[in-house]
C-alpha positions as CSV (number, residue, x, y, z in Angstrom):
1,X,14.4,-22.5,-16.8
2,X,17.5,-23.2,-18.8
3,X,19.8,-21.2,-16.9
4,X,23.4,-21.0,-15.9
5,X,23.5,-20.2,-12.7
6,X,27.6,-19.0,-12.3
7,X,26.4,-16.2,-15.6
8,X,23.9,-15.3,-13.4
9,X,26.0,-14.9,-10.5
10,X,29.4,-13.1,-12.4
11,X,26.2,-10.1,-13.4
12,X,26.0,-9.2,-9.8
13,X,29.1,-10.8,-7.6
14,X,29.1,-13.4,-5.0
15,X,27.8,-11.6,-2.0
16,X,24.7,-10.4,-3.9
17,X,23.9,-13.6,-5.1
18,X,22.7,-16.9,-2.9
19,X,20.9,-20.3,-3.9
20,X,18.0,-21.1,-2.5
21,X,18.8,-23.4,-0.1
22,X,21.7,-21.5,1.5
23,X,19.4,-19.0,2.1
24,X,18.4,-18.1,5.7
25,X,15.7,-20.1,6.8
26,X,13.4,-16.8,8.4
27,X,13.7,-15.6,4.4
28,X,12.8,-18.2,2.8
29,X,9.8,-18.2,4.8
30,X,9.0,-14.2,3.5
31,X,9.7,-14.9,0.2
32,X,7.6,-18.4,-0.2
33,X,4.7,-16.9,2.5
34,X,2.3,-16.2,-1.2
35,X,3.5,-19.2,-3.0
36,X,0.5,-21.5,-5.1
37,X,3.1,-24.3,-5.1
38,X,5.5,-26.4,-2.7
39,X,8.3,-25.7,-5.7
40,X,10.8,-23.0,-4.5
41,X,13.1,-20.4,-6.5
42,X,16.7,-21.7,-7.1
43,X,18.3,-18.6,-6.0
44,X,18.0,-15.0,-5.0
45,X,19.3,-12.1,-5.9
46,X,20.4,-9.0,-5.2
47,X,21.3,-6.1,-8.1
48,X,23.2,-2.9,-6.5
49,X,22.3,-0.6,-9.2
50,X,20.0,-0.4,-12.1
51,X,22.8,-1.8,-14.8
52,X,23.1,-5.4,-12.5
53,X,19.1,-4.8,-12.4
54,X,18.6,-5.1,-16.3
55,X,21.4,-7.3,-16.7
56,X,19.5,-10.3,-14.9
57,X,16.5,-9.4,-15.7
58,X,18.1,-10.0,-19.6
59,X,19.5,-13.1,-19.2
60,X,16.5,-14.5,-17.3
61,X,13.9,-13.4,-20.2
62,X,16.8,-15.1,-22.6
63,X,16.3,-18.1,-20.8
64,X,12.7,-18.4,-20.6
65,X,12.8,-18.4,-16.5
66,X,10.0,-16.2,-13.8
67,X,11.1,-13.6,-11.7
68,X,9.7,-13.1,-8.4
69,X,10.7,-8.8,-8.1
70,X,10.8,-7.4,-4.2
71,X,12.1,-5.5,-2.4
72,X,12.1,-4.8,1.6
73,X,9.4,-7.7,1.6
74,X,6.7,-6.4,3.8
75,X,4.0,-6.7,1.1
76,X,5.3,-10.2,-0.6
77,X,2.2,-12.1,1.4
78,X,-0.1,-9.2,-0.7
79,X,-2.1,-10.1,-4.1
80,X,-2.7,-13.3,-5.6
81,X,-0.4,-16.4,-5.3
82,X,2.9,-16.5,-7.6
83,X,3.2,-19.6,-9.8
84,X,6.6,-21.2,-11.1
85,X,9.1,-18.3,-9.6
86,X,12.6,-19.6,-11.2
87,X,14.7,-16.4,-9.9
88,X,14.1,-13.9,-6.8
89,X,15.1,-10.4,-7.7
90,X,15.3,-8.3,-4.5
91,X,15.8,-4.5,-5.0
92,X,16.2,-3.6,-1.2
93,X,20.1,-3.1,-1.5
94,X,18.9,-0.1,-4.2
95,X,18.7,2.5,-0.9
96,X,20.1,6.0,-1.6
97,X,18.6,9.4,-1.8
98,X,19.6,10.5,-5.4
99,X,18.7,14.3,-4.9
100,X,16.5,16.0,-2.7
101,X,15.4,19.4,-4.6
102,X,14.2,20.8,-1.4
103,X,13.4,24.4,-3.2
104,X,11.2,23.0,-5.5
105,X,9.8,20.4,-3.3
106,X,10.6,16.9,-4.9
107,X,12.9,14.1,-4.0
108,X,14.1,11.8,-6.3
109,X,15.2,8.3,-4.6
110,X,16.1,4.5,-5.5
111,X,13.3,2.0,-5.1
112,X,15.0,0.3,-2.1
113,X,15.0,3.0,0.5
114,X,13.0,2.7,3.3
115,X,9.9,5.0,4.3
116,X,11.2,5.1,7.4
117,X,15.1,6.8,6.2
118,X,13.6,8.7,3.4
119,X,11.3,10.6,6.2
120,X,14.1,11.0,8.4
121,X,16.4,12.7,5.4
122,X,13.5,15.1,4.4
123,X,13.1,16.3,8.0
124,X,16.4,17.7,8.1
125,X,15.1,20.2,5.4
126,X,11.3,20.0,7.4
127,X,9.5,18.6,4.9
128,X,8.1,14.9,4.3
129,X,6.8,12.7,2.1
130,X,3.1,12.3,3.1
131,X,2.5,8.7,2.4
132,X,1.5,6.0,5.8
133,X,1.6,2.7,4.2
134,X,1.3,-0.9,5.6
135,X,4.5,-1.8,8.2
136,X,6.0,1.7,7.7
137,X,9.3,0.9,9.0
138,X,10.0,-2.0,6.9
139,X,8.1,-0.6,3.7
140,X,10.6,0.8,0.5
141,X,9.7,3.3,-2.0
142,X,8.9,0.7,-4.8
143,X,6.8,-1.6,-2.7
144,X,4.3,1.2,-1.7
145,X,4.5,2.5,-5.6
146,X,3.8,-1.3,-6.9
147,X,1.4,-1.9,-4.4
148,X,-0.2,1.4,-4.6
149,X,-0.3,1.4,-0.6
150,X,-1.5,4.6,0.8
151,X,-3.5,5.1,4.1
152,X,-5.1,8.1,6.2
153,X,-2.8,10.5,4.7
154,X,-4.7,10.2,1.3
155,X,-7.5,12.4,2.9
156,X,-5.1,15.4,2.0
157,X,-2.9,14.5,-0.2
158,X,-4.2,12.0,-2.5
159,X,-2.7,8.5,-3.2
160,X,0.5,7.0,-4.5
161,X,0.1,8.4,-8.0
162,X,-0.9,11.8,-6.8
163,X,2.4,12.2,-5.6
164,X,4.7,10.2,-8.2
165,X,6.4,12.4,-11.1
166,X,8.7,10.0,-12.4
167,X,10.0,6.6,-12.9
168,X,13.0,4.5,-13.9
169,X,12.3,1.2,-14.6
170,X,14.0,-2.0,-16.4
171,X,11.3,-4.0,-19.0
172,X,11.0,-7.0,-18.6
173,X,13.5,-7.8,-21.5
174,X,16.2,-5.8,-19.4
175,X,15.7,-2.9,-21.4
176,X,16.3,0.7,-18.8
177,X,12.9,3.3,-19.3
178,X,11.9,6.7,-18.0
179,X,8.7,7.9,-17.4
180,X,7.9,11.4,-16.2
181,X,10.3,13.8,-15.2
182,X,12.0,15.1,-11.9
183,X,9.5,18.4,-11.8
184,X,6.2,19.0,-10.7
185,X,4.8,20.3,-14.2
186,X,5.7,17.4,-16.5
187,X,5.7,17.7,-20.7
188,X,2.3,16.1,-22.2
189,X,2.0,12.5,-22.7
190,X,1.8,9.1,-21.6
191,X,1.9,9.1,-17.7
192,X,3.3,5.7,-17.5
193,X,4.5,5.9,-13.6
194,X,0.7,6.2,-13.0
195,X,0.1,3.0,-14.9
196,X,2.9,1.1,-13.1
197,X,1.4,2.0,-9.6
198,X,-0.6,-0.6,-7.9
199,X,0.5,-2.8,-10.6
200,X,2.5,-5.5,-8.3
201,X,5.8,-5.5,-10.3
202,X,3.8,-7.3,-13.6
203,X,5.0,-4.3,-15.5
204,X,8.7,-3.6,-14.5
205,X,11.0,-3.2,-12.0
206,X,10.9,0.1,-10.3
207,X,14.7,1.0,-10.2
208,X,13.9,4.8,-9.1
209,X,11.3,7.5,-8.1
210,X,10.6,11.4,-7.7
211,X,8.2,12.1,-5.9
212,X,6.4,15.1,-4.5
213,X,7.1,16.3,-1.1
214,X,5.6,19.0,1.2
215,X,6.7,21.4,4.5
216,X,6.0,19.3,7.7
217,X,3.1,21.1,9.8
218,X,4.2,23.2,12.6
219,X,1.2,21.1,14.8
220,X,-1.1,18.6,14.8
221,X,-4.1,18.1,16.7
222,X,-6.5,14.2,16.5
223,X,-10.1,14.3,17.6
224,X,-11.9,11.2,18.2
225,X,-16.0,11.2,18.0
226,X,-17.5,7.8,19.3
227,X,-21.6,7.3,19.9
228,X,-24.5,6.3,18.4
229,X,-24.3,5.8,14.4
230,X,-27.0,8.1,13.7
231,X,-25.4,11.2,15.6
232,X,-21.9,10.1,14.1
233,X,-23.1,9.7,10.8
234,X,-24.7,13.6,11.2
235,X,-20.8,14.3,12.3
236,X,-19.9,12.8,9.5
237,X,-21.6,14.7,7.0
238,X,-21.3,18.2,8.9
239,X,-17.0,17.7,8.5
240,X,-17.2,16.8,5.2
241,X,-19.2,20.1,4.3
242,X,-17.1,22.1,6.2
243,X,-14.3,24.4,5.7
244,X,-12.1,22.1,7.6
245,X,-9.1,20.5,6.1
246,X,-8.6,17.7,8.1
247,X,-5.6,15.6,7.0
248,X,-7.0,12.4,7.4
249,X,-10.8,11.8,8.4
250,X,-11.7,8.1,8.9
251,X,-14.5,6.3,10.0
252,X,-14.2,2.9,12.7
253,X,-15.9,-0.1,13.1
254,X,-17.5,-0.1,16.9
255,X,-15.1,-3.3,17.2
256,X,-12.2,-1.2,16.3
257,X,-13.4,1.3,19.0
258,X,-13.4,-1.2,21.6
259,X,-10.0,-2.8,20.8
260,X,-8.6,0.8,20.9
261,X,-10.1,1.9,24.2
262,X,-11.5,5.0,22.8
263,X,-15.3,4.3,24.0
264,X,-18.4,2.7,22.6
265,X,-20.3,2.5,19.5
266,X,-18.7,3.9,16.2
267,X,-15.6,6.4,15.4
268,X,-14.9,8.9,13.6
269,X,-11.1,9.8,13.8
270,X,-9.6,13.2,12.7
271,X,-6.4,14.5,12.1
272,X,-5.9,18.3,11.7
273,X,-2.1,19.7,11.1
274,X,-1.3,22.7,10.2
275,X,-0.6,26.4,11.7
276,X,-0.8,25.9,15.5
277,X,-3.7,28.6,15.8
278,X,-5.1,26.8,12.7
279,X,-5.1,23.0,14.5
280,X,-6.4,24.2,17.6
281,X,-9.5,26.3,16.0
282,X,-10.3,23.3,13.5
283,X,-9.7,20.7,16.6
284,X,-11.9,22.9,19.1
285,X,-15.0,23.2,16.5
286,X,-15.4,19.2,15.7
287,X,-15.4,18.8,19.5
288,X,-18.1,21.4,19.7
289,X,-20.3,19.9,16.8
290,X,-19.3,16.2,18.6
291,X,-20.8,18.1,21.8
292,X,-23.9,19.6,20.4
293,X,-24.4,15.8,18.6
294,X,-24.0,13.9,22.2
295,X,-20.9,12.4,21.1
296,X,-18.0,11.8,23.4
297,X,-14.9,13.3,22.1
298,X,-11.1,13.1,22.9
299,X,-8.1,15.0,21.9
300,X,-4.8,13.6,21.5
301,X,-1.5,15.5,21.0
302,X,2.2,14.8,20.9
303,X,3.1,11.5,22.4
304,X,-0.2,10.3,22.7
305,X,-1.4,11.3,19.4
306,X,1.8,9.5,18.0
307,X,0.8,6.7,19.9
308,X,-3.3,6.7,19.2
309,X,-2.0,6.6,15.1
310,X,1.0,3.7,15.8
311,X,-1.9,1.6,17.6
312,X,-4.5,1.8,14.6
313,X,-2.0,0.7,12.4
314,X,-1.0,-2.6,14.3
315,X,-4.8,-3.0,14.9
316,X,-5.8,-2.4,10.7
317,X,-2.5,-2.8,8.9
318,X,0.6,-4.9,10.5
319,X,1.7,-7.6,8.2
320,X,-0.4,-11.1,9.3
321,X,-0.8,-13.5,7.3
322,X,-2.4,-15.8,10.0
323,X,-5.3,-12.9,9.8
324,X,-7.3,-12.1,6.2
325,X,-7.0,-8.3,5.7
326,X,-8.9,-6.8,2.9
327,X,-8.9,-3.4,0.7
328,X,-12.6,-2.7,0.4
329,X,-13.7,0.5,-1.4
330,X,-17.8,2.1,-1.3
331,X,-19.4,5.0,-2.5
332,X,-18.5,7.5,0.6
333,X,-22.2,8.3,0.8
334,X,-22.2,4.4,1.6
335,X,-19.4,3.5,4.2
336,X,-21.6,4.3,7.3
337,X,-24.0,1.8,5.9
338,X,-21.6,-0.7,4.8
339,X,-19.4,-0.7,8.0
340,X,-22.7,-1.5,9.8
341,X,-23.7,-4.3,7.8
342,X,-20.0,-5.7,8.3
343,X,-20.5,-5.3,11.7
344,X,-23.1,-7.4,11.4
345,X,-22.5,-10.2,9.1
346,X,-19.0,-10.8,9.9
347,X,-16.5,-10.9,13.1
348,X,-13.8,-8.4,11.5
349,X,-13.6,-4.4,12.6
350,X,-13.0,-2.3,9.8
351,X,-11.7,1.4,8.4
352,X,-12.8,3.4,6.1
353,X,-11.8,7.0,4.6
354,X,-14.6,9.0,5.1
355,X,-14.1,11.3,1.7
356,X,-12.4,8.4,-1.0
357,X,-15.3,5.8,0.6
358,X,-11.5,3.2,0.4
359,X,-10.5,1.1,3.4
360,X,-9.6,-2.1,4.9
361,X,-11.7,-4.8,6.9
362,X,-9.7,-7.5,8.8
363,X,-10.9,-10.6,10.3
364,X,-9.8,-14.1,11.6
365,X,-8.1,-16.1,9.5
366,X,-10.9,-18.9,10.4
367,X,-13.1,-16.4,8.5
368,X,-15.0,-18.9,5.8
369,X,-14.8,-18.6,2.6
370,X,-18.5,-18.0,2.2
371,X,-18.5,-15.0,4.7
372,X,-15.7,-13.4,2.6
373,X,-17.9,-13.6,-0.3
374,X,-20.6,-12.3,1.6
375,X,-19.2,-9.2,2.2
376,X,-17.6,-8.7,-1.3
377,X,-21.0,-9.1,-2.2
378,X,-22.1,-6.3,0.2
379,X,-19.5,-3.8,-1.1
380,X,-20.3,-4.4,-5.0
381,X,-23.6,-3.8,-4.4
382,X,-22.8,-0.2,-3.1
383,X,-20.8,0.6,-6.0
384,X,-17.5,-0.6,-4.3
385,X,-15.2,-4.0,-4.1
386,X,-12.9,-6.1,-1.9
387,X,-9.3,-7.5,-2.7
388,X,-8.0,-9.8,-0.3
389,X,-4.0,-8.5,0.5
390,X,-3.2,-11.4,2.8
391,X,-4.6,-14.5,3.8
392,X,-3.4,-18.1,4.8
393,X,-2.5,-20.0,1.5
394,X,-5.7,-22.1,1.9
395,X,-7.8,-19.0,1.8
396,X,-6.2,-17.8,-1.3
397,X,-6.8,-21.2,-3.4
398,X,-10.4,-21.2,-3.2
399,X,-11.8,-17.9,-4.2
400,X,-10.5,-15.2,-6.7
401,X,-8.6,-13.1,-4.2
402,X,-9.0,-9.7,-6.7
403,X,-12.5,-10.3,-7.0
404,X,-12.7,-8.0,-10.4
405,X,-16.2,-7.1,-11.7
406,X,-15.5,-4.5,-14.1
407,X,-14.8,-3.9,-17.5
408,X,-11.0,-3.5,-18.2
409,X,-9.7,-6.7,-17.6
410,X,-8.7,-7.7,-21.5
411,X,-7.3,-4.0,-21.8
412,X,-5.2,-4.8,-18.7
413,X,-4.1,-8.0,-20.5
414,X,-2.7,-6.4,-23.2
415,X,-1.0,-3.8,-21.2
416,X,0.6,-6.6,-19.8
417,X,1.2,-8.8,-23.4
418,X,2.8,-5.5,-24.5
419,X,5.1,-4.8,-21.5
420,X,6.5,-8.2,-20.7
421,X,5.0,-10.8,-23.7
422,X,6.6,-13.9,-22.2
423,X,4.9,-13.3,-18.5
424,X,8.7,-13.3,-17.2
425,X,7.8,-11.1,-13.9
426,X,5.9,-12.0,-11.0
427,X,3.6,-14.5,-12.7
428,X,-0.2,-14.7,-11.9
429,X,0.0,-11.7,-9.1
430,X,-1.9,-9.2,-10.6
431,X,-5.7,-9.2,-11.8
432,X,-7.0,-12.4,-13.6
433,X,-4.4,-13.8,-13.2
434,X,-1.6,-11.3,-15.0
């Protein structure tokens, strides 16, 4: 890159701008933690509104340099490694609520907010933003949106892009776009915000969002069916027929079980909130067909419900990149039969979603490269896949951590040729390399 770095600086001001080697040492560690090579950026920094945003963005793609785009950084160890970074773009000081229509049930809010302050500004009004990502006190807005990073909560309310209805973004030749609109019922056309979720920053930078929001439930209620796979897969199938609504239905490896002290064999973990009298009738008939199945069940509430959920996220989801965690999706008639068989070939525990078939297996980070395969192989051949989101470096360098068997790759190449031309943000992240 042929770049002046003082230019750079005078776009932003000195205290959002730092060279690379001035930069704290825990940082530099973040940043580099999905790096191919030993060469580091030559400075970060840090835009404090979408004007500074497209401004460097500019004179980067001017001078031919690669942007590294972040933002609260607990997903930069995600996706493929990140060849010849020149600049590190961090959008984390982008943090304010821009307007919170609570009548018509959408908030509109800068990429670099927090989960974690974004809930805790809805609940004022009692509603909430029904998304449980990866690390979600550390996760912002546009991480989850590039990295399409939704958990449990999908059962009800669908993913990332089910809830997105509008975006701001800068190109990738500093250029300020809209997509969608600030209303549930958006004007035909192109939904681009779709499009730019899960795509890992190649696209743009997400500058701002609206998404959908919805009234917090007056209770909530978990059950928790563990036994024998046959009798849990019958469980299984009776829920999903039903005229329950849980809000998140999951399925657990018998490892996963025994690391969460909830009993023997398999899981089966649901979540009903709603109407108190509504929780406690749904919550009292899965115990009863657990009963008539010769399952044990348990019921959690309050505290120890909070807790059960807080626990099966550090087990499934914390940020570790000395452990290999996986996205893995099957057909959902499959996942019984594929979390068996992962059981079996490999020394991970895994999750699924009982309804999407979408989950994540972890497993030691001494996990061979040929039992990683392995299992991909296992979920392709029941219609599904497996991504690798983190691993140690090593890991990464010897197998195609996307693992993409399907048809769209060379349409998804010239999405990418047509949004940013000259590769300028984060290089070789994405699919096949993008």
């Amino acid at each position: 890159m042929n770049a002046n770095f003082s230019q750079i600086q005078t776009l932003v001001s000195q205290e959002n701008f730092c060279l690379w080697e001035n930069l704290d040492s825990t940082k530099q560690k973040e940043i580099t933690q999905n790096f191919a090579s030993p060469d580091n950026p030559q400075c970060i920094v840090y835009p404090q509104n979408q004007l500074e945003i497209a401004a460097v963005i500019a004179y980067i793609h001017d001078n031919n340099g690669k942007i590294l785009l972040c933002s609260g950084g607990s997903k930069l160890s995600w996706g493929g490694l990140v060849q010849n970074v020149d600049v590190v773009v961090s959008i984390e000081r982008l943090n304010q609520v821009i307007e919170h229509a609570v009548g018509d049930l959408t908030v509109t809010v800068e990429a670099g907010t927090k989960l974690a302050d974004l809930q805790a500004v809805l609940a004022k009004s009692g509603q909430f933003l029904p998304l449980d990502p990866a690390s979600p006190e550390f996760a912002t807005i546009g991480g989850i949106i590039a990295t399409a990073d939704a958990g449990s909560l999908r059962q009800r309310y669908g993913g990332v892009r089910d809830l997105l209805l509008g975006i701001t973004f800068v190109r990738a030749d500093g250029q300020i776009a809209i997509a969608g609109g600030r209303v549930v019922k958006n004007v035909a056309g192109y939904d681009l915000m779709k499009l730019f979720t899960g795509s890992y920053g190649t696209l743009g930078a997400i500058c701002q969002a609206t998404l959908r929001v919805y009234p917090l439930p007056e209770a909530s209620i978990t059950v928790v069916l563990t036994g024998n796979v046959e009798n849990l897969t019958q469980a299984a199938k009776t829920l999903r027929a039903s005229a329950l609504t849980p809000a998140k239905f999951d399925l657990l490896s018998p490892e996963l079980v025994t690391n969460l002290r909830l009993g023997e064999g398999m899981g089966l973990v649901a979540s009903f909130a709603s109407l108190k009298e509504s929780v406690k009738q749904q919550s009292a008939t899965l115990v009863e067909v657990g009963k008539q199945l010769g399952l044990y069940s348990s019921i959690y509430i309050d505290k120890d419900e909070a807790r059960l959920w807080q626990e099966l996220q550090q087990q499934m989801r914390q940020t570790d990149t000395e452990q290999i965690t996986c996205k893995i999706g099957v057909l959902p008639a499959a996942a019984v039969e594929v979390m068996l068989l992962l059981d079996s070939v490999s020394r991970g525990m895994s999750l699924i979603h009982a309804l999407s078939g979408l989950g994540v297996w972890r497993c030691p980070a001494d996990t061979t490269v040929a039992e990683i395969l392995r299992v991909r192989s296992l979920c392709q051949s029941r219609g599904g896949f497996l991504t690798i989101l983190e691993a140690p470096i090593g890991c990464k360098q010897q197998l195609d951590v996307w693992g993409y068997s399907g048809n769209s790759l060379e349409l998804m190449r010239k999405i990418k040729y047509q949004f940013d031309p000259k590769n300028v943000l984060n290089p070789h992240r994405f699919v096949g390399g993008i």
